[in-house]
FIZA-85972 format. One record per residue (C-alpha): residue number from 1; residue in three letters; y, z, x. Coordinates in pm, 1 decimal. Layout:
% residues N
+-----+--------+----------+----------+----------+
! num ! residu !        Y !        Z !        X !
+-----+--------+----------+----------+----------+
! NUM !    Ala !        Y !        Z !        X !
...
+-----+--------+----------+----------+----------+
This chain:
% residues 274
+-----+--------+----------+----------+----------+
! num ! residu !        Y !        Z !        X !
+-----+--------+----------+----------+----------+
!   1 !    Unk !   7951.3 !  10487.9 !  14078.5 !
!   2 !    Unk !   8240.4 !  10685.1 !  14203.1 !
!   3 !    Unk !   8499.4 !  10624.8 !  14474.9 !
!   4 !    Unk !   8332.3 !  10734.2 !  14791.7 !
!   5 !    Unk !   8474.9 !  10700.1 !  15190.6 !
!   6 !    Unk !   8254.6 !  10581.3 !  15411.7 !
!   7 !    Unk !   8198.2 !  10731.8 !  15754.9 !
!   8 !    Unk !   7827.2 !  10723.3 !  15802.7 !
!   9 !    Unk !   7638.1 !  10426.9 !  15921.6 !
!  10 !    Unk !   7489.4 !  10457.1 !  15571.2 !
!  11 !    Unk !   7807.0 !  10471.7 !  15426.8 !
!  12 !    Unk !   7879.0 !  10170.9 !  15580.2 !
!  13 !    Unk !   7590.4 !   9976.6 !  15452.5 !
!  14 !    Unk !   7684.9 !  10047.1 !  15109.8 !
!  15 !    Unk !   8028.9 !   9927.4 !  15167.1 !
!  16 !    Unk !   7886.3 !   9613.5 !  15297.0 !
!  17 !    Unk !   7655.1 !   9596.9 !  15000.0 !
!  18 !    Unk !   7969.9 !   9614.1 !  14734.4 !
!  19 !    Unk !   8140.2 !   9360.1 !  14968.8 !
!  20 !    Unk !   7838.3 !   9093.8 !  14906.9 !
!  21 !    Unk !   7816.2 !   9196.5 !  14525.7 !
!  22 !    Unk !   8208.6 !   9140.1 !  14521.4 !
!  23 !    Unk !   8128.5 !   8779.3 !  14584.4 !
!  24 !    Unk !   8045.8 !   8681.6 !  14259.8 !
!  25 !    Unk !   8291.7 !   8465.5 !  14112.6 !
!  26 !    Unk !   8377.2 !   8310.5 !  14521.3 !
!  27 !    Unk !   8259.6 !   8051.9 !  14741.2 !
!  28 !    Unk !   8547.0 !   7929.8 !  15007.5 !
!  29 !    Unk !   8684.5 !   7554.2 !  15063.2 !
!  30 !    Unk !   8904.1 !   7472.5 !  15309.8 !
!  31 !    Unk !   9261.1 !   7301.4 !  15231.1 !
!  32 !    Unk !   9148.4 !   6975.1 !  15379.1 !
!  33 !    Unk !   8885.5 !   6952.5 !  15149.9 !
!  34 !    Unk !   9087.4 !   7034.4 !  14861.1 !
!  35 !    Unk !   9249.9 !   6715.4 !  14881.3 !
!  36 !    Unk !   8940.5 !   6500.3 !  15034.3 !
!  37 !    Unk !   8822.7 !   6202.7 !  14834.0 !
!  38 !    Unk !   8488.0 !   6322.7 !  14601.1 !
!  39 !    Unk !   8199.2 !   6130.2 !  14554.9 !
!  40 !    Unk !   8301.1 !   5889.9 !  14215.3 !
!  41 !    Unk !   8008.7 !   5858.4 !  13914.1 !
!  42 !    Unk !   8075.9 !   5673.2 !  13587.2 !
!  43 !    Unk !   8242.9 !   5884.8 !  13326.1 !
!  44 !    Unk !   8032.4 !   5975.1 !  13076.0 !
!  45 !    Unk !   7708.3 !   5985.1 !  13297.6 !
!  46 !    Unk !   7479.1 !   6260.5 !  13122.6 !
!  47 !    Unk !   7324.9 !   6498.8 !  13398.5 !
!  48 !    Unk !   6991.9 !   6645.1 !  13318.9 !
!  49 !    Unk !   6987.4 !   7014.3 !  13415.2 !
!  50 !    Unk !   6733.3 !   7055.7 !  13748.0 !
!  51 !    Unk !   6451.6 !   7266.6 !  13674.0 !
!  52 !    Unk !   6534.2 !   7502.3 !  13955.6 !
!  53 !    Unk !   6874.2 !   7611.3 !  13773.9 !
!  54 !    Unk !   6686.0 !   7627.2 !  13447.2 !
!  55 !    Unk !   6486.5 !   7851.8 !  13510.2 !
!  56 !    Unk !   6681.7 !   8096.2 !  13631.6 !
!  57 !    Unk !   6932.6 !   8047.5 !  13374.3 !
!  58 !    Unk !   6670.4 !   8073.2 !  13087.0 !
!  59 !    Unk !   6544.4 !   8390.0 !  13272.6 !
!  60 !    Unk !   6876.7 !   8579.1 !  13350.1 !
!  61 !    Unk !   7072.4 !   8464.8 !  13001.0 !
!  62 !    Unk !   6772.2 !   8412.6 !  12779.1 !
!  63 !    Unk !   6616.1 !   8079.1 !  12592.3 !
!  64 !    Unk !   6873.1 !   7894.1 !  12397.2 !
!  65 !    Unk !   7130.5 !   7988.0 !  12563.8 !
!  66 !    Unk !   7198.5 !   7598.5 !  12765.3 !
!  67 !    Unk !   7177.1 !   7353.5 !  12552.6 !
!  68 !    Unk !   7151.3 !   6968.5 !  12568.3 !
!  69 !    Unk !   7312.0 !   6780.2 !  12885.4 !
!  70 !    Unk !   7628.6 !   6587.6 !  12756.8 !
!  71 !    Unk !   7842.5 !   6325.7 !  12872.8 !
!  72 !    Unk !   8077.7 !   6457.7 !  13194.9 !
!  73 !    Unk !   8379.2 !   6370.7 !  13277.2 !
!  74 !    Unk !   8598.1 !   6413.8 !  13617.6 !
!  75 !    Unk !   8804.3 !   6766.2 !  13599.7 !
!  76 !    Unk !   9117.5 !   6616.0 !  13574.5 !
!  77 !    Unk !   9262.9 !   6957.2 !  13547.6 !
!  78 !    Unk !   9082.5 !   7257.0 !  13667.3 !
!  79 !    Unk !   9341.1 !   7526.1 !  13534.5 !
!  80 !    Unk !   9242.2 !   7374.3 !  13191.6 !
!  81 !    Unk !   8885.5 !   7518.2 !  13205.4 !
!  82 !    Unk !   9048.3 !   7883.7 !  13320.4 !
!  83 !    Unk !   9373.1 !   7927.1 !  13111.9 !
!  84 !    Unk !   9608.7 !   8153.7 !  13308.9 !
!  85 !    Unk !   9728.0 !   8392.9 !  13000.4 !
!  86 !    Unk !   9640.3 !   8716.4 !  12914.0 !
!  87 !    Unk !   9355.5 !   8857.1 !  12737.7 !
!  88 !    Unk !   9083.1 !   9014.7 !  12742.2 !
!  89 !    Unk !   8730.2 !   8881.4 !  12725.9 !
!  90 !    Unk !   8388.2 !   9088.1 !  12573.0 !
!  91 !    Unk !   8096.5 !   9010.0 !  12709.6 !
!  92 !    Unk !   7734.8 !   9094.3 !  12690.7 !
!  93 !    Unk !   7502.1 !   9186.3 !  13004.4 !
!  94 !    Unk !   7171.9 !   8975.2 !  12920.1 !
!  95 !    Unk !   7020.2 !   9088.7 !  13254.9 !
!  96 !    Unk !   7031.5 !   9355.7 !  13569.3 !
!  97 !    Unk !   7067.3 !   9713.1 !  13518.8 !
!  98 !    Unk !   7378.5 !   9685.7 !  13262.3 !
!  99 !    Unk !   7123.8 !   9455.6 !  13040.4 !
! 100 !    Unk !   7221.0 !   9518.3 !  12658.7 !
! 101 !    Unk !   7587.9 !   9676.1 !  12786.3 !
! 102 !    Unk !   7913.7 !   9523.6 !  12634.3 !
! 103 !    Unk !   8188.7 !   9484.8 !  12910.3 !
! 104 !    Unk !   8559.8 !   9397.2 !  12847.7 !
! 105 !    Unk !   8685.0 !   9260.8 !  13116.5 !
! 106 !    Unk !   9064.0 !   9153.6 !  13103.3 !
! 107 !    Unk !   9261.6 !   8844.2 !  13283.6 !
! 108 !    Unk !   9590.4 !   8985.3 !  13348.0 !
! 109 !    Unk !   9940.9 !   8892.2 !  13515.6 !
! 110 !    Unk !  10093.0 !   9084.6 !  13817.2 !
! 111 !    Unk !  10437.3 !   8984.3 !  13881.6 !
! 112 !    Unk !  10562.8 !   8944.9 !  14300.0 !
! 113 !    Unk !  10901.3 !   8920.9 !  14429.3 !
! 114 !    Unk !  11082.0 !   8597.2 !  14372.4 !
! 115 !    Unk !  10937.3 !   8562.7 !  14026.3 !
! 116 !    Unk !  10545.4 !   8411.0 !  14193.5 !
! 117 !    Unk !  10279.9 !   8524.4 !  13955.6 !
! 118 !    Unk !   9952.6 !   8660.2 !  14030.3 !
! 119 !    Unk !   9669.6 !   8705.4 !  13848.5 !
! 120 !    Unk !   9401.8 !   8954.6 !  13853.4 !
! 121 !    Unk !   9049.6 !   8901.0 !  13680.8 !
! 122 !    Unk !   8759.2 !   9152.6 !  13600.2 !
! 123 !    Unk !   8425.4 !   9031.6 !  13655.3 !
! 124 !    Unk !   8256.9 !   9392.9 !  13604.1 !
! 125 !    Unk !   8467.4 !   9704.2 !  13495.6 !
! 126 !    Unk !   8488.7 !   9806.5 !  13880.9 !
! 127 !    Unk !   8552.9 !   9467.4 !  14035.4 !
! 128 !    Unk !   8818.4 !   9179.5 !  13991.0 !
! 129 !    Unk !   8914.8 !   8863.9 !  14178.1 !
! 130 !    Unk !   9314.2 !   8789.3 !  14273.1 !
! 131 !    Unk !   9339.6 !   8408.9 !  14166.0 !
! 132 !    Unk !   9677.6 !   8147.6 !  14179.3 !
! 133 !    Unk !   9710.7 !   7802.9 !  14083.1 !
! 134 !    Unk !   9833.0 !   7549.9 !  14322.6 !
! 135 !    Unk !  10044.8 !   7225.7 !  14291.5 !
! 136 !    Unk !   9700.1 !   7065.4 !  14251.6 !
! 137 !    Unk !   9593.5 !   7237.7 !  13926.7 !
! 138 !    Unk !   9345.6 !   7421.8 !  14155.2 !
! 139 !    Unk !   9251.3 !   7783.5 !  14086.8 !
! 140 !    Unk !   9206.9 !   7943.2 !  14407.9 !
! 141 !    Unk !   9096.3 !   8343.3 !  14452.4 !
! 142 !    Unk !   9212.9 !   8476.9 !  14775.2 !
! 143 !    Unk !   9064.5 !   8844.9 !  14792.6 !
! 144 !    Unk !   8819.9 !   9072.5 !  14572.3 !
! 145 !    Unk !   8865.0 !   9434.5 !  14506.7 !
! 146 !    Unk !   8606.1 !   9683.0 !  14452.0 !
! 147 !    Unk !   8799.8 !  10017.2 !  14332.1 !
! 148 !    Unk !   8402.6 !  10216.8 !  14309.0 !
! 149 !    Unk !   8363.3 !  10148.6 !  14680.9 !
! 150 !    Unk !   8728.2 !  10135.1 !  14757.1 !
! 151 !    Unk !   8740.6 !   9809.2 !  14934.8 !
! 152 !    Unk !   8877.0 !   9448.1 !  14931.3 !
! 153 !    Unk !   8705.8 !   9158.6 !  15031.1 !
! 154 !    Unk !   8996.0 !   8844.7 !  15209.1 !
! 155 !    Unk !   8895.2 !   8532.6 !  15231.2 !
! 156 !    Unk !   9011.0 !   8268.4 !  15492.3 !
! 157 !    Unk !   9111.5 !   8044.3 !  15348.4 !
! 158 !    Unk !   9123.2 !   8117.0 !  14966.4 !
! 159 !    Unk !   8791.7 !   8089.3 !  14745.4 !
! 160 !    Unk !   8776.6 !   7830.3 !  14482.6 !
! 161 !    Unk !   8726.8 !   7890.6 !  14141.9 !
! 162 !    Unk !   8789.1 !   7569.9 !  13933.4 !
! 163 !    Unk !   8848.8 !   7263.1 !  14142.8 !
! 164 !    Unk !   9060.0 !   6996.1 !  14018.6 !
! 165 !    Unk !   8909.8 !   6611.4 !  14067.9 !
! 166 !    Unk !   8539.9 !   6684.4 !  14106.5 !
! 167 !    Unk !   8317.1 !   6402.2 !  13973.5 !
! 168 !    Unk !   8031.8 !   6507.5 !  13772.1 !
! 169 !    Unk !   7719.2 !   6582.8 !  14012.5 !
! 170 !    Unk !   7959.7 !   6599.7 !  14303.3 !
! 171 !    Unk !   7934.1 !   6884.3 !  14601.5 !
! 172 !    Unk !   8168.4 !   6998.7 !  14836.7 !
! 173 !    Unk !   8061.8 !   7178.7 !  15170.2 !
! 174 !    Unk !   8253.6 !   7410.6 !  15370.6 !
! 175 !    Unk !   8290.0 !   7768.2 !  15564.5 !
! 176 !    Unk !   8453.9 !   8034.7 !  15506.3 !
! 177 !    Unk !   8533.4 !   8394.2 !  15714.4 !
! 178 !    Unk !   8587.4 !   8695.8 !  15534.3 !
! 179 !    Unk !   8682.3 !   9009.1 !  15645.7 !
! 180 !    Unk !   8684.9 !   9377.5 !  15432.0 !
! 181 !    Unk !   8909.7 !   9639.8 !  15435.6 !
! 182 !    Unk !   8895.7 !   9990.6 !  15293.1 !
! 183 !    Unk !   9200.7 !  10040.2 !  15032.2 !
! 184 !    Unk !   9191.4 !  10386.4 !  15168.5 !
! 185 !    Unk !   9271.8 !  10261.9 !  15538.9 !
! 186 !    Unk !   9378.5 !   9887.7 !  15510.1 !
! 187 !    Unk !   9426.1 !   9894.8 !  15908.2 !
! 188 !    Unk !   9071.1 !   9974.5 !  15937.4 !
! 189 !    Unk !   8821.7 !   9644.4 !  15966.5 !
! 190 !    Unk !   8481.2 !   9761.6 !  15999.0 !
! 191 !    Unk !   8339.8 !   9466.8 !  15807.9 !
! 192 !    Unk !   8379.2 !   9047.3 !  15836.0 !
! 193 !    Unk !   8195.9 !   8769.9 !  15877.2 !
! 194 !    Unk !   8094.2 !   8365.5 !  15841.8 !
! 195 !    Unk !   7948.0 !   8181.7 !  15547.0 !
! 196 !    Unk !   7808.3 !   7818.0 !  15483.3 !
! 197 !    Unk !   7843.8 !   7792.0 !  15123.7 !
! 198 !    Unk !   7807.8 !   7407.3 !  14885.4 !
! 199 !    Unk !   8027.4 !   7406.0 !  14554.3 !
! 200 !    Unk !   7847.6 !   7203.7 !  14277.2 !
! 201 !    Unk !   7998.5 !   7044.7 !  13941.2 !
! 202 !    Unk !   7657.8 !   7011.7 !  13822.2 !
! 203 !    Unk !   7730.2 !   6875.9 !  13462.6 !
! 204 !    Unk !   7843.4 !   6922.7 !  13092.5 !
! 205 !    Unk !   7587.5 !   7137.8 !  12890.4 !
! 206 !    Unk !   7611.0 !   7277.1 !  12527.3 !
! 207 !    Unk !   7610.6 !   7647.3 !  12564.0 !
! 208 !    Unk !   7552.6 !   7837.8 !  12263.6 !
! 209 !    Unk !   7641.7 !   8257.8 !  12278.0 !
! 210 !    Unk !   7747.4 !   8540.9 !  12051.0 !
! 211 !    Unk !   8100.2 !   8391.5 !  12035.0 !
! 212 !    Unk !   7984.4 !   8031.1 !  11973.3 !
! 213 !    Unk !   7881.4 !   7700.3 !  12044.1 !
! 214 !    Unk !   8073.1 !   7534.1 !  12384.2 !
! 215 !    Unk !   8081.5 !   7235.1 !  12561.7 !
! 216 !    Unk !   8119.5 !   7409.1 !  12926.4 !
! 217 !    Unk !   8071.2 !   7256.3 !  13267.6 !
! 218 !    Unk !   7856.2 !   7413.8 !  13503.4 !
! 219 !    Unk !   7962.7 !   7497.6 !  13844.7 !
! 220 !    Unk !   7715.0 !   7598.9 !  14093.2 !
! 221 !    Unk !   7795.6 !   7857.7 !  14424.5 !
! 222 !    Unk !   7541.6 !   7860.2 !  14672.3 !
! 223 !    Unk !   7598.7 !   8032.7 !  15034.6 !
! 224 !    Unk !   7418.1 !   8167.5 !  15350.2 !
! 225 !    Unk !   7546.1 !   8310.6 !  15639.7 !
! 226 !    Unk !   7599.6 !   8705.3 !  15793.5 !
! 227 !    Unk !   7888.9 !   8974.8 !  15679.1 !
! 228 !    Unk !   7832.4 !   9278.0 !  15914.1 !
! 229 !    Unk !   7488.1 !   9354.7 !  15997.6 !
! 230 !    Unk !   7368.7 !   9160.5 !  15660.0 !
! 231 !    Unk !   7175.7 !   8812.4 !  15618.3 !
! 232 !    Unk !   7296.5 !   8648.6 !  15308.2 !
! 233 !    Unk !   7181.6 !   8415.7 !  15062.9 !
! 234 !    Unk !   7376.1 !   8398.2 !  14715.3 !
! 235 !    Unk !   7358.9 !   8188.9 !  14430.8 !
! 236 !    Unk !   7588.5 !   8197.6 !  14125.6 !
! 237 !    Unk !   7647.0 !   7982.8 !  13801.7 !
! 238 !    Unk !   7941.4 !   7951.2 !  13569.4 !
! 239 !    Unk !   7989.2 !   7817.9 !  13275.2 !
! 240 !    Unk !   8347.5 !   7749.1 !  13179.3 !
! 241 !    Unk !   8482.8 !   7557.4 !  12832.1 !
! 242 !    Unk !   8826.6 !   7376.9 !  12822.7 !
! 243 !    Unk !   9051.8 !   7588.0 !  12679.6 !
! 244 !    Unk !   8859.4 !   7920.0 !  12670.0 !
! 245 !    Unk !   8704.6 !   7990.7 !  13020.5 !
! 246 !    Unk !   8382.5 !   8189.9 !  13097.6 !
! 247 !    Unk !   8126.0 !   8164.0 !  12825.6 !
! 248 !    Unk !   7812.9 !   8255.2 !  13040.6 !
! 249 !    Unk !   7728.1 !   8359.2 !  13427.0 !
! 250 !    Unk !   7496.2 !   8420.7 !  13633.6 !
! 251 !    Unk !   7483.3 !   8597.3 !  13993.4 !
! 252 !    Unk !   7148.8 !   8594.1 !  14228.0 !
! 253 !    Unk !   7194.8 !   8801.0 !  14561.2 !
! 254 !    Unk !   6957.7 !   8826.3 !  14814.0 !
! 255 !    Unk !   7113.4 !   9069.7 !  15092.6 !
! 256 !    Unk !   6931.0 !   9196.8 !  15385.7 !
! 257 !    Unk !   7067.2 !   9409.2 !  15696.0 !
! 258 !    Unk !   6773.5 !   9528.9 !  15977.2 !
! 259 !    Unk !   6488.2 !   9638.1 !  15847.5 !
! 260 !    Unk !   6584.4 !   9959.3 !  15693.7 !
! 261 !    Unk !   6848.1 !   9770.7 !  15419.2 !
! 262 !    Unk !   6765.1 !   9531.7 !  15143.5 !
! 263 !    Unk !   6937.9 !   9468.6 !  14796.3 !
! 264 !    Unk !   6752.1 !   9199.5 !  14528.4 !
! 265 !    Unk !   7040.1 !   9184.2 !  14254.3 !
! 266 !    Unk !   7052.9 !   8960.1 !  13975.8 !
! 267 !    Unk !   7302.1 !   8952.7 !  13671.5 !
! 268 !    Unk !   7368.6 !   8770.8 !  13377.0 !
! 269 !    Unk !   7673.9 !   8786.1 !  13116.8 !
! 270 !    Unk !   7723.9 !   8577.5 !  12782.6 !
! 271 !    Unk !   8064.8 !   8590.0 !  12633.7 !
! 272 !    Unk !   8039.4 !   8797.6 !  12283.9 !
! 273 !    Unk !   8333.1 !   8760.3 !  12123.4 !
! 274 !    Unk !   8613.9 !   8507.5 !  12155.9 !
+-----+--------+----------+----------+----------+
């Protein structure tokens, strides 16, 4: 896709349709609940995967790819399961239109005055998510950019990404408001919007891709609500390893504005090489 400007009410829906698609890696969580007391299970409890997530994972990444349940433990540290350094990770699209594509898609720093660091992730060659680490050992991701579509997607207050002192099995529930600006305009707001969204530590599973055999945590996303003229429903799964970070995702959109707009999207992406 190529950079386009949008001044149509067409136009417009496909801006809003990048904005949803930009949500991949993000559900929000307030600050409050950041630092609220979690749910406690015995370390070591062994969560069987629900069937519901299994199938869609065996569907969008292919059979073999989740393994046996293992023992979880509490994320003492979520940065651990994220590193912030730079690199550049290869993965394979196992479903959607890209299916059989290789992507590289690079973690890399931005300095900001005063010496803070930011740091910008790909999740597709045309889309990456600003993330920070707080005092906390939280990874947080405040805004996505989408350079095809020229827009960027804030969030109010930050999205998480890996949340330090979830139990295994334990949910958090929040809201979140977004709004979307062009990167052409950044005055100009045309977009924005509420969700409900529920961020799940589901459990420790073996995952076993191109560049290996991991013990990764699972981390649902799961959100409904309206951006613009669009009903949303989203689901996404990721897979991170201690260490190493993303070894396997999957995205399930279900987007709908009036009766004239509707986008089904699903994706799936193994990591291929270390």
């Amino acid at each position: 896709m190529n950079v386009r400007v949008f001044l149509t009410v067409a136009g417009k829906h496909a801006v809003m349709r990048r904005v949803i698609l930009a949500r991949r890696a993000a559900v929000a969580i307030t600050l409050a609940l950041l630092g609220s007391p979690l749910p406690a299970r015995a370390q070591g409890t062994v969560l069987p995967l629900p069937a519901s997530d299994q199938q869609q994972l065996v569907a969008q990444l292919g059979a073999g790819v989740v393994g046996a349940a293992l023992p979880s433990a509490r994320i003492a540290d979520g940065a651990s399961y994220f590193p912030l350094r730079e690199k550049v990770f290869v993965f394979q699209v196992t479903s959607g239109s890209n299916a059989g594509n290789m992507q590289n898609l690079g973690l890399r720093r931005a300095r900001r005055p005063g010496g803070a660091v930011a740091w910008r992730f790909a999740f597709a060659p045309s889309l990456a998510g600003f993330i920070t680490q707080d005092s906390g050992g939280n990874l947080l991701m405040a805004a996505v950019s989408d350079t095809d579509e020229g827009v960027v997607a804030l969030s109010a207050p930050a999205n998480p990404f890996v949340v330090s002192g979830m139990e295994p099995g334990g949910s958090l529930q929040f809201s979140q408001t977004i709004s979307v600006n062009y990167l052409d305009d950044p005055s100009r707001r045309d977009w924005g919007g509420h969700l409900n969204a529920t961020y799940t530590y589901v459990g420790t599973y073996r995952v076993t891709v191109p560049a290996g055999a991991f013990d990764a945590i699972l981390i649902r996303f799961a959100y409904q609500g309206k951006v613009g003229p669009a009903d949303v429903t989203y689901t996404a799964w990721y897979f991170f390893a201690r260490d190493v970070g993303l070894v396997a995702m999957v995205n399930l959109e279900d987007v709908s504005a009036f009766w004239i707009y509707h986008v089904d999207t699903t994706t799936g992406k193994v990591l291929a090489v270390r």
